[in-house]
C-alpha positions as CSV (number, residue, x, y, z in Angstrom):
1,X,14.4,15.9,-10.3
2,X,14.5,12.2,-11.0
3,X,16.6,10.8,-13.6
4,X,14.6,8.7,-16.5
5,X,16.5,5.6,-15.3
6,X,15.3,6.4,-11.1
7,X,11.8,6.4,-13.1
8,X,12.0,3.1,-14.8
9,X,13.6,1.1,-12.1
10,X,10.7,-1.8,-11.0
11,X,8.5,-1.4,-7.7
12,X,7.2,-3.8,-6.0
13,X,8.9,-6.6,-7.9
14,X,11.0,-8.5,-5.4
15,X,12.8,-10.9,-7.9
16,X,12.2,-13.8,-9.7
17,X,12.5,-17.8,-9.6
18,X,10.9,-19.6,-6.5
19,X,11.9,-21.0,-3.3
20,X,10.8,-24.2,-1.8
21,X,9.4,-23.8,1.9
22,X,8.0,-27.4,2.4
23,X,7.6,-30.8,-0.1
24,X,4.9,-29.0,-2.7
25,X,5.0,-25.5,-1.5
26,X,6.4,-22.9,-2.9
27,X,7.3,-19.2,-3.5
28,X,7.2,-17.5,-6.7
29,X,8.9,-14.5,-7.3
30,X,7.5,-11.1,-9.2
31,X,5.6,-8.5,-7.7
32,X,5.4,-9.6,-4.4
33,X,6.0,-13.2,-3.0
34,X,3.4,-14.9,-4.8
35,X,2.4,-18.4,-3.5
36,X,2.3,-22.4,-5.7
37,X,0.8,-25.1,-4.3
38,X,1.1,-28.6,-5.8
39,X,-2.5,-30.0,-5.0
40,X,-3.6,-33.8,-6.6
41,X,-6.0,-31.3,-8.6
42,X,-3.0,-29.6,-10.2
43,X,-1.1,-26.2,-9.3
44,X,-2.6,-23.9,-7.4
45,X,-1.2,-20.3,-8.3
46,X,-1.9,-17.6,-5.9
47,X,-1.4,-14.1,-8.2
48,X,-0.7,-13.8,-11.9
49,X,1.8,-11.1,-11.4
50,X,1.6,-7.6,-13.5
51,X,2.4,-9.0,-17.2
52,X,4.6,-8.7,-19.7
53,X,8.3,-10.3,-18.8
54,X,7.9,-10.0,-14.6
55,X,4.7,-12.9,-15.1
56,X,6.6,-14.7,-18.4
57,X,9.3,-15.0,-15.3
58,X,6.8,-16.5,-13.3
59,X,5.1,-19.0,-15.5
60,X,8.6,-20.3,-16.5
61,X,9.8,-20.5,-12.7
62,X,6.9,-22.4,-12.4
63,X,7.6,-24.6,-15.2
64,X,10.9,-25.7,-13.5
65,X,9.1,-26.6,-10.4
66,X,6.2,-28.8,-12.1
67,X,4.8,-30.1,-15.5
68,X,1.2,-30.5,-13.9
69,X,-1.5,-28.7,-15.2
70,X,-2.4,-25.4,-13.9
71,X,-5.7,-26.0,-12.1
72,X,-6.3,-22.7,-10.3
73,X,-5.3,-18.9,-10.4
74,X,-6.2,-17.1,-7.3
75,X,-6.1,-13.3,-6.2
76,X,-4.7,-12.9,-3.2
77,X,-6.3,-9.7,-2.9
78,X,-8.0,-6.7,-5.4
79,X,-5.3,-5.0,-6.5
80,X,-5.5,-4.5,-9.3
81,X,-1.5,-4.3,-11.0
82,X,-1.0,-8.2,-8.8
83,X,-3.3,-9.5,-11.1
84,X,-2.9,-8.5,-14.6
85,X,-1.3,-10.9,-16.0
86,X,-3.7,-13.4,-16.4
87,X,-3.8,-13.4,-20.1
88,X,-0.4,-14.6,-20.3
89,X,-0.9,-17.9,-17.9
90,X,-4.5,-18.6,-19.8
91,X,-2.4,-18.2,-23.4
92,X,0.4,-21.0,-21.2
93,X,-2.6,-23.6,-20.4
94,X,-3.7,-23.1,-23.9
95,X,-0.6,-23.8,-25.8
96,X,0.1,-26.8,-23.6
97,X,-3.5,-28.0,-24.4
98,X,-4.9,-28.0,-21.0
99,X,-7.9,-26.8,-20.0
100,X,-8.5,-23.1,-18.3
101,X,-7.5,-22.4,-14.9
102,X,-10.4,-21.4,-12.6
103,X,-9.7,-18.4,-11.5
104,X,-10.7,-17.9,-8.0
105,X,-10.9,-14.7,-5.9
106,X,-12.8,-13.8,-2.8
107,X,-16.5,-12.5,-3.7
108,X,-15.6,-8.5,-2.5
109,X,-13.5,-8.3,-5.7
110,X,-15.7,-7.6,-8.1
111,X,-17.3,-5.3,-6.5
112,X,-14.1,-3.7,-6.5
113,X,-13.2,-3.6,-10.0
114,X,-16.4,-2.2,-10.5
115,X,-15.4,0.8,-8.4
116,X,-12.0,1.0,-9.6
117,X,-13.3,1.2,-13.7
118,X,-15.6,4.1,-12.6
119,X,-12.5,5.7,-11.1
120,X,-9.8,5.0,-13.5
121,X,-8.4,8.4,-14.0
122,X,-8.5,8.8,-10.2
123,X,-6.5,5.5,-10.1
124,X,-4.3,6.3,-12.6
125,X,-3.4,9.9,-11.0
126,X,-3.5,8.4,-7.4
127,X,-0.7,5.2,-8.5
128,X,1.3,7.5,-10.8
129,X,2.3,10.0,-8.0
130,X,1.8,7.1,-4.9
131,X,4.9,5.5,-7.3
132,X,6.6,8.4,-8.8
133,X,5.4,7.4,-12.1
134,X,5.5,9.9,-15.4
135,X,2.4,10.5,-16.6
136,X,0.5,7.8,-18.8
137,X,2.6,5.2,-17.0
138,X,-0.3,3.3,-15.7
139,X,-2.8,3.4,-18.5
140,X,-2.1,-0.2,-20.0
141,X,-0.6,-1.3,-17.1
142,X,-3.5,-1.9,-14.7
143,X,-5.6,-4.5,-16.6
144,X,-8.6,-5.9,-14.7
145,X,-9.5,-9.5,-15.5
146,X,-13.0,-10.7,-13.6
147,X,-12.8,-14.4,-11.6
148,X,-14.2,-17.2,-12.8
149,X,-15.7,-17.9,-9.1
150,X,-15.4,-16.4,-5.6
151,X,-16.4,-17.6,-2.5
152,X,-16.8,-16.2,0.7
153,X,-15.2,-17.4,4.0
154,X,-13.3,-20.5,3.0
155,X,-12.6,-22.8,-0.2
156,X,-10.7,-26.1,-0.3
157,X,-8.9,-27.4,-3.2
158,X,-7.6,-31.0,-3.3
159,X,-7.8,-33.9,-1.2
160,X,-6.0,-35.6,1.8
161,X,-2.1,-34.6,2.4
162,X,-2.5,-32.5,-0.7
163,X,-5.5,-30.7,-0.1
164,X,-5.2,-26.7,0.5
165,X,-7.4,-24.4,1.8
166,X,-8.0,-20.7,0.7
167,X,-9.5,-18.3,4.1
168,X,-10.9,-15.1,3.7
169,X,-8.3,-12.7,5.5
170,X,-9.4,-9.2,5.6
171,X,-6.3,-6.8,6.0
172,X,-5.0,-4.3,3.5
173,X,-8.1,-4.7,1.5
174,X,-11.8,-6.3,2.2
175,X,-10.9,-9.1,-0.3
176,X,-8.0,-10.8,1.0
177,X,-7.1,-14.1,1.0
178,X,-4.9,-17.0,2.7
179,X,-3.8,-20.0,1.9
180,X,-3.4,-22.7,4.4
181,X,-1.9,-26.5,3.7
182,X,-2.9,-28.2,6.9
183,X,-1.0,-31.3,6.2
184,X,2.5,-29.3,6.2
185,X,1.1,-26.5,8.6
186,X,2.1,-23.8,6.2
187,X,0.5,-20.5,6.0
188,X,0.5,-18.0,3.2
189,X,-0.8,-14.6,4.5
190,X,-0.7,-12.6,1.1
191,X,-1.8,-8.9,2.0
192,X,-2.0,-9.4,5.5
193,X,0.9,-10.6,6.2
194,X,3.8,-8.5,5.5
195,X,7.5,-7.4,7.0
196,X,6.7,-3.5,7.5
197,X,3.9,-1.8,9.8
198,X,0.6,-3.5,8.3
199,X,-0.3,-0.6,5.3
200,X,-3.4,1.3,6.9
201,X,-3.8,5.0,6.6
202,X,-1.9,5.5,3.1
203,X,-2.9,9.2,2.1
204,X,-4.6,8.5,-1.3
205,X,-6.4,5.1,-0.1
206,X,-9.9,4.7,1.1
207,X,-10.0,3.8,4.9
208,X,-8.8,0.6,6.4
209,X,-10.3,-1.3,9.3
210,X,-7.3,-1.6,11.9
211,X,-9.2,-4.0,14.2
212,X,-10.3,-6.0,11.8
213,X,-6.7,-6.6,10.7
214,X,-5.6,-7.5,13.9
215,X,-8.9,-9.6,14.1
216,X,-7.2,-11.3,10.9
217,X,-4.1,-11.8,12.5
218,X,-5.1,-13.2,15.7
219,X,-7.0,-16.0,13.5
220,X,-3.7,-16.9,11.4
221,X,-2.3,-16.6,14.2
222,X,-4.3,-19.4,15.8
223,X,-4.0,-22.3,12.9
224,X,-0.9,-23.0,14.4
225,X,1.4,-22.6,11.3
226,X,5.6,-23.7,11.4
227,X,6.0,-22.1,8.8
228,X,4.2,-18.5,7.6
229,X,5.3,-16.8,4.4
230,X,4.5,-13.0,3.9
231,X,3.9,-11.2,0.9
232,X,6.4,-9.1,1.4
233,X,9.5,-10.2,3.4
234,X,11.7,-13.0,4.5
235,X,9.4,-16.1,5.7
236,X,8.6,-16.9,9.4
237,X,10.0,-19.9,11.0
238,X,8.7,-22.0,13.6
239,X,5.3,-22.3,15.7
240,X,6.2,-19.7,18.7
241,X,7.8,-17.2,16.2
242,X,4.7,-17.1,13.8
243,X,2.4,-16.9,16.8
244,X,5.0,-14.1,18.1
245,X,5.1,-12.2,15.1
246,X,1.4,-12.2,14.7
247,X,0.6,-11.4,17.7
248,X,2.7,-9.1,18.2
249,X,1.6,-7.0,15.2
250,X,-2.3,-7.3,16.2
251,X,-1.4,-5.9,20.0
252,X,0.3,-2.8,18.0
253,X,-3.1,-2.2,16.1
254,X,-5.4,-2.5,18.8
255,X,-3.1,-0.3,21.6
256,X,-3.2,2.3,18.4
257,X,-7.1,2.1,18.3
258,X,-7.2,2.3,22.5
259,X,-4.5,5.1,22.5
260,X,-6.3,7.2,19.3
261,X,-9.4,6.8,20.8
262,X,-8.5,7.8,24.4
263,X,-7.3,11.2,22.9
264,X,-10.5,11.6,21.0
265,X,-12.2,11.4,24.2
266,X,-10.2,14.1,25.5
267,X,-11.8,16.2,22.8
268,X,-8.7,16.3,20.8
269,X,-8.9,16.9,17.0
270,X,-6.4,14.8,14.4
271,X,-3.3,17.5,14.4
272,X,-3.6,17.2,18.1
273,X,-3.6,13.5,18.5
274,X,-0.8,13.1,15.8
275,X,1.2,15.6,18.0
276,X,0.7,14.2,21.5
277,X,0.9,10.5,20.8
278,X,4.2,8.7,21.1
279,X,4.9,4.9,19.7
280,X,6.3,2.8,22.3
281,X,9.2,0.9,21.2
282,X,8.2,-2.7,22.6
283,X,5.3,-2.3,20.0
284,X,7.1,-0.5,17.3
285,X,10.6,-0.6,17.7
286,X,10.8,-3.9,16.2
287,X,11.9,-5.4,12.7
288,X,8.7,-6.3,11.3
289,X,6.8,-2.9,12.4
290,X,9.3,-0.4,10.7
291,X,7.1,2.1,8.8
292,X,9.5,1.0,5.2
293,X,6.0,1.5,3.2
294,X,3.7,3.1,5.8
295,X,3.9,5.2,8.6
296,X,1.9,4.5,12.1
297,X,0.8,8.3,11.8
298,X,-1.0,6.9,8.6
299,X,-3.0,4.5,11.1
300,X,-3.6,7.1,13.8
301,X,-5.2,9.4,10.9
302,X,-7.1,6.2,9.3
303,X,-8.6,5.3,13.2
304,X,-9.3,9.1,13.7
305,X,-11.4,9.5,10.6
306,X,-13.3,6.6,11.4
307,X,-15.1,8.2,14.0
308,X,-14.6,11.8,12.9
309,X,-15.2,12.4,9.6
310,X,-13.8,15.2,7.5
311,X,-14.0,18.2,9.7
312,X,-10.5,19.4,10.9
313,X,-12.6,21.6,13.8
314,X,-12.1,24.8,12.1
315,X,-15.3,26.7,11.1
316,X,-13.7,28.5,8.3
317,X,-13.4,25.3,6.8
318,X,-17.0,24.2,6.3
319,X,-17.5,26.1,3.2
320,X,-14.3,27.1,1.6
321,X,-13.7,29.3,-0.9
322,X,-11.5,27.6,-3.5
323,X,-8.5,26.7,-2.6
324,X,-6.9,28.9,-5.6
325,X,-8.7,32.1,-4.4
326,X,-7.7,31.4,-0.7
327,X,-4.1,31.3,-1.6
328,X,-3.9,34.9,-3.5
329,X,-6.1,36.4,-1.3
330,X,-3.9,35.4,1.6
331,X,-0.3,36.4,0.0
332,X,-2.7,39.7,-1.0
333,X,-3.1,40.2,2.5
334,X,0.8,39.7,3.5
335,X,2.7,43.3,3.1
336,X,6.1,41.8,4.0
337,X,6.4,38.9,2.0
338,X,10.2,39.2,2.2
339,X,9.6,38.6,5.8
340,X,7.2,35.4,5.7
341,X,10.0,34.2,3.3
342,X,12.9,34.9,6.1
343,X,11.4,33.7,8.5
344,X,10.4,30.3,6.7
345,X,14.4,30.4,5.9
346,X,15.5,30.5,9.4
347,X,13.6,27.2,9.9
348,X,15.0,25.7,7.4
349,X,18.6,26.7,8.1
350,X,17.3,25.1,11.8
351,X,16.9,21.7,10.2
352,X,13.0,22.4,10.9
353,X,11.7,21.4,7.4
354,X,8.2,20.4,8.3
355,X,7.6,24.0,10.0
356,X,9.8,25.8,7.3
357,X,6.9,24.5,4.8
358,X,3.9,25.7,7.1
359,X,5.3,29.1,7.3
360,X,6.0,28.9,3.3
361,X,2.9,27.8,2.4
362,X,1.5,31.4,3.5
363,X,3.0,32.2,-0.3
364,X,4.0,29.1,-2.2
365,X,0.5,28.4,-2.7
366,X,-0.6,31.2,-3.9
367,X,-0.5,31.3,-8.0
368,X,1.5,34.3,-10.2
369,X,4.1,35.5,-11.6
370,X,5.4,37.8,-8.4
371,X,9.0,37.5,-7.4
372,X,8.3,36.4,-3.9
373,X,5.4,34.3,-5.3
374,X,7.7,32.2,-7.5
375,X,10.6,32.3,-4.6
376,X,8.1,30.7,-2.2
377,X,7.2,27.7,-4.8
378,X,10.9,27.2,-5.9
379,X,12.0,27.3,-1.9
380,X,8.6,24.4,-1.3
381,X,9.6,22.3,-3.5
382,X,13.2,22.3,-2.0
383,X,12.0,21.8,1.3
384,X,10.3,19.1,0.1
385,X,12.8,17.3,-1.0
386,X,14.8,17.6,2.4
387,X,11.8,16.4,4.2
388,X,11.7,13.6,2.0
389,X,15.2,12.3,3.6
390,X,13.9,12.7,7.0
391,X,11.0,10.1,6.8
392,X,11.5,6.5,6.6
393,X,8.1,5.6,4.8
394,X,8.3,4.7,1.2
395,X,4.9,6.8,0.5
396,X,6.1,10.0,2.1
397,X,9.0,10.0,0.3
398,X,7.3,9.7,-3.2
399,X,4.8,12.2,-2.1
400,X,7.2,14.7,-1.3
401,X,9.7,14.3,-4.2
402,X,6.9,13.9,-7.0
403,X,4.9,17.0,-5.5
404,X,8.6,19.2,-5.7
405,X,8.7,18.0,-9.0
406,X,5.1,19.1,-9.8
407,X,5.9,22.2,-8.5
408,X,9.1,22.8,-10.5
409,X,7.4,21.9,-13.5
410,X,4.1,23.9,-12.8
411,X,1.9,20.6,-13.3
412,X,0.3,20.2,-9.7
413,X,-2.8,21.6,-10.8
414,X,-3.7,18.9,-12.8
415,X,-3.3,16.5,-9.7
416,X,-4.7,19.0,-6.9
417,X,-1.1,19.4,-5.2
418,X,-0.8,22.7,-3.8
């Protein structure tokens, strides 16, 4: 189980104050590297962090940097929890008697927020257990403030040495953005730009185009930045190691689209190509593709789907019964429980986790009050939590740990876990 204080500890927030990468240019600390740019228009602001103290952090780093007005919010993508502090930088311009900050965000936003207020519950459910949040955590905390303006490929902002320039950089999400100084040849990447395997695939996420990632990165790639910060992550230093870095990472995503698709061809279905493919280390053996957040078995599933659809090749599972009724009709069916349970114990005292839980499943998800029934759920959720050691990715570990503690506390029903 987690402790209260495992629960409260912050994600995403990587620190505070800001760090200068060039004359004008700087990080900002909160959730995420966000991004200020001193522009002969005024500050530039790229993400208003999630309120409360994390953005009052922010607006007063910023406050040591510069005394200019604040001329422009931006969103560096649609996420929704990067943005919500708005209010508080809007109340900031106000009490110093300056005027409102645009607030500027590539035109796929709002479409969006529009999708993500008719799936708020979803939302809700999908960040609590994505973050291994207690229930109700995310019900004030996701705020959704519309933008002023969008734009669509590219904005500018300022003039001559000063002058920045925001690109549309489609990665993690439809909407991202760049920013790009030309003068000082410094890139911020935002979303796509991060110091983990880029996040496609996540289990609870719509699907991400991997290709047009890479196509994203090949184009930073090209400005012919010194310096490139990330969202996420220590900063990139120098001409050939941004163009290295980037490139790098796009060559991964596209031999993962060649190699995906290659088995497809051979007629295998996902289970398949997640069992036969293997990662090459001189693509993904290297710092900045560790799977720390994601996995690159997220991609292969995101790619597969593409193309695929829903269908996992089994006929019995075009029109299932629920999944309720499957699960006691299937223990029904088992006479020696005790066995199914022994035997999914003798993987587990192997080490094998991942096959202890296929073999347990046969009972744990079946509902009741049986013995063996209630064994079988007790021993899941303890696998789960040894598999949850075994995997690197930030993701799988929540969704393993958070589903055990479902289990334990008979509440996976209201999310769907089984």
């Amino acid at each position: 189980m987690n402790t209260a204080t495992e629960q409260e500890k912050p994600f995403l927030i990587v620190g505070t104050g800001t760090e200068t990468v060039a004359p004008g240019l700087h990080i900002l600390r909160g959730q995420g590297q966000s991004f200020v740019a001193e522009t002969d228009a005024g500050l530039v602001v790229v993400d208003a962090g999630p309120g409360g103290a994390v953005t009052q952090g922010m607006i007063d780093a910023v406050r040591q940097l510069s005394d200019a007005p604040l001329h422009a919010l931006c969103y560096s993508h649609g996420h929704i929890g990067y943005n919500a502090g708005v209010p508080q930088w809007l109340a900031h311009a106000a009490q110093r008697g300056d005027a409102p900050p645009r607030i500027v965000a590539h035109r796929n936003v709002p479409r969006r927020y529009a999708r993500y207020r008719e799936t708020q519950a979803l939302q809700h459910r999908m960040a609590e257990i994505q973050f291994n949040r207690p229930p109700g955590f995310f019900d004030k905390r996701l705020a959704m403030h519309e933008p002023t303006e969008t734009f669509g490929q590219h904005l500018v902002i300022g003039s001559g040495e000063q002058r920045i320039e925001l690109l549309w950089a489609p990665s993690e999400t439809d909407d991202a953005i760049a920013l790009w100084s030309p003068a000082q040849r410094v890139l911020y990447g935002g979303a796509a730009l991060i110091d983990s395997i880029p996040n496609i695939g996540t289990p609870f996420r719509t699907l991400r185009d991997t290709v047009r990632w890479a196509d994203t990165l090949d184009a930073l790639a090209a400005l012919g930045a010194r310096k490139a910060v990330r969202e996420f992550g220590p900063t990139i230093d120098g001409e050939d190691e941004v163009r290295h870095v980037l490139g790098h990472t796009a060559r991964a995503l596209r031999w993962l689209r060649a190699e995906v698709v290659r088995l497809m061809n051979e007629g295998l279905d996902e289970r398949q190509v997640l069992a036969r493919i293997e990662f090459p280390d001189a693509l993904f053996g290297v710092e900045w593709m560790k799977p720390t957040y994601g996995d690159p078995a997220y991609i292969v599933r995101d790619i597969y789907r593409s193309e695929n659809g829903w269908w996992d090749r089994n006929p019995t599972s075009l029109h299932p019964e629920a999944p309720e009724a499957i699960g006691q009709a299937v223990a029904a069916a088992i006479s020696d429980k005790a066995g199914v349970i022994a035997s999914a114990r003798a993987h587990a005292e192997a080490g094998r986790w991942q096959m202890a839980l296929h073999v347990i499943d046969l009972l744990a998800t079946a509902s009741g009050d049986a013995p063996e029934l209630a064994q079988a759920r007790q021993l899941k959720a303890a696998w789960l939590r040894e598999r949850a050691r075994q995997v690197p990715s930030y993701v799988s570990r929540n969704l393993y740990r958070v589903s055990a503690d479902m289990i334990d506390n008979n509440t996976q029903a209201r999310f769907g876990i089984r």
